[in-house]
C-alpha positions in Angstrom: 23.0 0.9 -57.2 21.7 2.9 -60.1 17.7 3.2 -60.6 17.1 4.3 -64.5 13.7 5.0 -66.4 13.5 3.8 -69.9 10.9 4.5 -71.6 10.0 2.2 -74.8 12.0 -0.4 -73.5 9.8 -3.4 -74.7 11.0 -2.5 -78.2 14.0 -3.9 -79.9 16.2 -1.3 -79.0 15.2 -1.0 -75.2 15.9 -4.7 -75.0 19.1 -5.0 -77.0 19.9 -2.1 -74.4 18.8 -3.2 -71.0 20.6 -6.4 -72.0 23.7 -5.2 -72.7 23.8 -2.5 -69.9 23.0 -5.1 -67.4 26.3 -7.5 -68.6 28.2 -4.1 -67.7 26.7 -3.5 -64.6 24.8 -5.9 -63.0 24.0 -3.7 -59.8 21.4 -1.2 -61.8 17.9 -1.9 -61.6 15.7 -0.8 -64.6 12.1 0.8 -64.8 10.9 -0.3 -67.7 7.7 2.6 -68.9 5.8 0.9 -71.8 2.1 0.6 -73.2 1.9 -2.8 -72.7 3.5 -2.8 -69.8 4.9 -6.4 -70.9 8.6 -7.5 -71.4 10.3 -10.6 -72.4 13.4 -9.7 -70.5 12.7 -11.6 -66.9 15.2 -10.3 -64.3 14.7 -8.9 -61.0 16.5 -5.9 -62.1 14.1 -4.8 -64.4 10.6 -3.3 -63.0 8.1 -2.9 -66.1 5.2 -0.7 -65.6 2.2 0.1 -67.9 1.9 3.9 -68.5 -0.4 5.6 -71.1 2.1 8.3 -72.5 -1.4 10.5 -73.8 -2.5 10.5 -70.2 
């Protein structure tokens, strides 16, 4: 299993990328570091977290 960090993945990019990555490789889980803290993307492989960047 791979654990990875993305930070800004709410955005258009991090989604278009968590998606595709997790079609390849379905045995990763995802930290997703955002402001919101918020995703659209519902998965259990994909952990969002809210995180204040300035803090």
């Amino acid at each position: 299993m791979k654990n990875i960090v993305l930070l800004g993945g709410n955005g258009y990019l991090g989604r278009n990328f968590t998606q595709n990555w997790l079609k390849h490789d379905q045995d990763s889980h995802f930290y997703v570091l955002s402001r919101s803290g918020k995703n659209s993307l519902a998965t259990p492989a994909i952990t969002n977290l809210q995180v204040d960047v300035t803090d």
